[in-house]
C-alpha positions, -999 to 999 in steps of 0.1 A, spaced: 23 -260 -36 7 -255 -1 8 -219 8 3 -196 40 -1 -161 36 -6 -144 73 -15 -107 80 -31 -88 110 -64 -78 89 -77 -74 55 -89 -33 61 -96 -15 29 -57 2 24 -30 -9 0 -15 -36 15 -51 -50 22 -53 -48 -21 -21 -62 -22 -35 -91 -1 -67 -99 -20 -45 -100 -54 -18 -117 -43 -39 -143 -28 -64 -148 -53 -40 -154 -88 -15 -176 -63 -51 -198 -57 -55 -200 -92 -32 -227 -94 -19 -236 -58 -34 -245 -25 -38 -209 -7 -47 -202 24 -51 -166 41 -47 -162 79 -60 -130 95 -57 -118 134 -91 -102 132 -121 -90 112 -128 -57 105 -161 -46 102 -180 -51 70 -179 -12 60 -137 -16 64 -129 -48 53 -115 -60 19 -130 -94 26 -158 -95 -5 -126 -97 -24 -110 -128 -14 -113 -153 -42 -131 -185 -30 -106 -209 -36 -87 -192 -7 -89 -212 26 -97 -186 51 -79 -188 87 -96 -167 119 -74 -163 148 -94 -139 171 -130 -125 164 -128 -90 174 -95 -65 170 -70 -74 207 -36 -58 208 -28 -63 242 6 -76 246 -11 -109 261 -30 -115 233 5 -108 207 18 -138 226 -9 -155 223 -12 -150 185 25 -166 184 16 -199 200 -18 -200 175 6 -196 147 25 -223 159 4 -243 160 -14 -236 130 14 -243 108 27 -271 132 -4 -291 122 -3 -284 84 22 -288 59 27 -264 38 58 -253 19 56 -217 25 44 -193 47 46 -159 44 42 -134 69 32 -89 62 46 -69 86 44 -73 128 77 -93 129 66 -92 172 40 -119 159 65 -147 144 92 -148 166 84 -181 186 68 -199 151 105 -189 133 125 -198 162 106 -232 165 97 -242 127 121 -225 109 141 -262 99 104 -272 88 90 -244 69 104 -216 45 94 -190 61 88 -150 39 83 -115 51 77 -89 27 88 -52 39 62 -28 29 78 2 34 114 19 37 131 -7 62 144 24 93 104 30 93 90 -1 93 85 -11 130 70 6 161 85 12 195 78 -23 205 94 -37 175 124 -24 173 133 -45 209 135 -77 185 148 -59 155 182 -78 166 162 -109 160 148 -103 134 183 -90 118 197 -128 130 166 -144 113 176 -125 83 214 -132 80 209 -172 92 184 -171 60 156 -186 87 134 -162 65 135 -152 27 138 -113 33 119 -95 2 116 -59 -8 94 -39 -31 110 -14 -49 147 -2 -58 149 21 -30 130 -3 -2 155 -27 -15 184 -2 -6 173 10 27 168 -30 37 206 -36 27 212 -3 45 198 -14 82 199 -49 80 233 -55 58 222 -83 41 204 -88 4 167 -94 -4 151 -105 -33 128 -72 -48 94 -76 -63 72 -45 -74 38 -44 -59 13 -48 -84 -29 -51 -83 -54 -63 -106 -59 -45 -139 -92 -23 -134 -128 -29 -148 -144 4 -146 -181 3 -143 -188 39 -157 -219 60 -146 -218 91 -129 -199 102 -96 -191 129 -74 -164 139 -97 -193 144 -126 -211 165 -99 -183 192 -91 -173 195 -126 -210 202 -135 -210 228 -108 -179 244 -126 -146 227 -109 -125 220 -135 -94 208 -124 -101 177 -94 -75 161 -76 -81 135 -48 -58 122 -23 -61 86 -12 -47 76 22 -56 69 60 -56 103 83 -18 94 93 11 122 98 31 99 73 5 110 47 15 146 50 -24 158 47 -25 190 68 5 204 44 -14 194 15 -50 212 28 -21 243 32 -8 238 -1 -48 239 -13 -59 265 0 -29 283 -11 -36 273 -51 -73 283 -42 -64 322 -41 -55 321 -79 -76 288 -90 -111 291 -80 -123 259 -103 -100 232 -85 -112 211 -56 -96 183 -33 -110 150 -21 -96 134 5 -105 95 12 -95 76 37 -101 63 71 -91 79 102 -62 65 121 -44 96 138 -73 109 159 -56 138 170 -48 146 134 -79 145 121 -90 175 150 -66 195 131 -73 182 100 -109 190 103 -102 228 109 -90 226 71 -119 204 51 -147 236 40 -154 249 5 -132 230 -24 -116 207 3 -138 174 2 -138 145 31 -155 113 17 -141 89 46 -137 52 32 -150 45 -6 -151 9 -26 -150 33 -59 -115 46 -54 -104 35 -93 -141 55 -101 -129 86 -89 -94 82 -102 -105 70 -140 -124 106 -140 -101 129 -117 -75 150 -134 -46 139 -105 -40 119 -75 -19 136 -47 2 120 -25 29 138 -4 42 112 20 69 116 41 78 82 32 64 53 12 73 18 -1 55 15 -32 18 29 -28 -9 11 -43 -28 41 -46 -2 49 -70 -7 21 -93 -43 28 -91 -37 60 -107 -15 48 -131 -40 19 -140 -67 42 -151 -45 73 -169 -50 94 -134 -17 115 -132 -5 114 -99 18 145 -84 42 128 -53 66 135 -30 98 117 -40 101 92 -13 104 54 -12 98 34 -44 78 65 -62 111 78 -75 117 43 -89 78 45 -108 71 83 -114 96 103 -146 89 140 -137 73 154 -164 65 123 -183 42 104 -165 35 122 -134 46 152 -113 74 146 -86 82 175 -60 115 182 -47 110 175 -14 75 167 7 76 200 19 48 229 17 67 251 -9 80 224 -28 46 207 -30 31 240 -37 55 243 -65 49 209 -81 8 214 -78 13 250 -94 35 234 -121 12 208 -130 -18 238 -133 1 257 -159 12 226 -178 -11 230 -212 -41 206 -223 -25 186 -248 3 178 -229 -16 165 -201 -35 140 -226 3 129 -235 10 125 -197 -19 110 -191 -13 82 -220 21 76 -203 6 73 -168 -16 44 -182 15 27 -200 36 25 -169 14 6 -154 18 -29 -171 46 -38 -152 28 -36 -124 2 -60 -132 -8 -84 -101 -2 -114 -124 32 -106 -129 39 -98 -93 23 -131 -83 42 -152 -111 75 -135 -92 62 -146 -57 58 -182 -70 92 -184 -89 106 -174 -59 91 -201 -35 104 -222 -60 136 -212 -63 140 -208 -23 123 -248 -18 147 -264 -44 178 -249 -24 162 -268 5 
């Protein structure tokens, strides 16, 4: 099967892990090819991860998002799949990007769009001027609509009142090199409980209520501390969000070792406002990491309160405060038995599994043809 895969760039966040793992076990046995908008630079990019058997497809050489250039990126598309044939492409996000290749190919090529996150959040002002489009595209079945979770799946059915197909994210089952960290550092100096938060400065990641809800915990817990990783997307965020990094609140900016950190840390934190399904998630679960989340998107669908994680009741301060303080007085041994859970959850969210889905899909969707 000849297979197109097409996303804006491959920067280190989840959907960028997605990508890579995705790509990589389809290429295993299929003719794959990855087409990218732009390079990011070599400290932000996921690139040294794309397996070599993936054909890789450049459109621009430097980041333009000029509304010019969005056109223009619809007529490379074009013709890119105009002058190959493949069976399947399938597009990530920024529907703006696909509307003249659908409208044009769509009797030629099945055409795929994965939504990432809950479906009334997924597009920006500019966007949401074609989500009529899109919404015709969807119901005339000119592209296979697929969701990722339970609740993504509901909130697609919700705004666009038509069906998709679900399949779980998943990533590639970790190898953990071992040696020392940062996390071995602090709990030498005498930190004893360490959390970390992985996301991009964003308001959608909720980090100024969790610094609050930190420095709250801090008054009667001197041994925990935070680390927060992540690049910085909201710049007027991060001013505030600066005012709040000091003493047991650590910035580390982008790290490759995110799974190094979680295999040793006693918790990820995530209190999104919403979410799809988070790879930082899996990651936790991946490594026996017990993550503590707000209980949006697809992370009801993954987390059992109590069993293998820590759900809040809302992704508020107090209730986030509550669910942090919670998982502080829960007793050692339990937390081994939460942990062990957190690392069983995880098989069914094995990348081979997700990609085995993807391809009996394609499959299903090109015999209809």
């Amino acid at each position: 099967m000849k297979i197109l895969h097409i996303h804006e760039s491959l920067i280190i966040d989840g959907l960028g892990e997605l990508m890579c793992g995705l790509i990589n076990k389809l290429s295993e046995s299929n003719d794959v090819s990855l087409c990218i908008f732009y390079d990011e630079t070599p400290e932000n990019s996921l690139d040294y991860k794309v397996s070599s058997k993936v054909h890789r497809i450049l459109l621009n050489s430097k980041k333009n998002m000029s509304l010019w250039n969005i056109f223009l990126n619809e007529f490379k598309i074009c013709r890119l799949i105009s002058l190959e044939p493949y069976d399947v492409v399938h597009i990530h996000r920024n529907f703006l990007f696909y509307i003249f290749p659908i409208l044009l190919l769509h009797n030629r090529v099945k055409f795929f769009y994965t939504v990432h996150t809950d479906a009334s959040k997924e597009h920006g002002r500019l966007g949401k001027l074609f989500w009529g489009f899109e919404k015709y595209c969807f119901r005339k079945k000119w592209i296979v609509p697929i969701t990722i979770s339970p609740s993504s799946q509901k909130s697609f059915a919700e705004v666009y009142g038509c069906d998709s197909f679900m399949i779980p994210n998943g990533i590639q089952p970790p190898e953990i090199i071992g040696g020392t960290n940062l996390v071995d550092e602090y709990r030498s100096k005498g930190y004893n409980r360490i959390f970390v938060h992985v996301g991009r400065v964003s308001p959608v990641k909720n980090q100024i209520v969790l610094c609050n809800v930190f420095h709250r915990l801090s008054y009667d817990y001197k041994d925990i501390i935070l680390f927060l990783v992540g690049d910085v997307h909201d710049k007027k965020l991060w001013t505030e969000l600066k005012k709040h990094i000091s003493g047991n609140i650590v910035y580390l900016g982008i790290r490759k070792d995110v799974l190094e950190f979680f295999a040793k840390a006693d918790a990820m934190c995530l209190p999104s406002l919403y979410e799809g399904l988070p790879m930082t998630l899996l990651e936790s679960l991946s490594v026996g990491c017990i993550p503590i989340c707000s209980p949006v998107g697809g992370i009801v669908n993954v987390i059992e309160d109590g069993k293998n994680g820590v759900l809040s009741k809302s992704s508020s301060e107090d209730d986030f405060y509550d669910a942090m303080k919670r998982f502080l007085t829960i007793p050692q041994g339990d937390l081994e038995k939460m942990r062990i859970a957190a690392k069983n959850s995880f098989s069914k969210y094995d990348i081979h599994n997700t990609a085995q889905t993807y391809l009996n899909l394609y499959k299903k969707i090109l015999n209809q043809k």
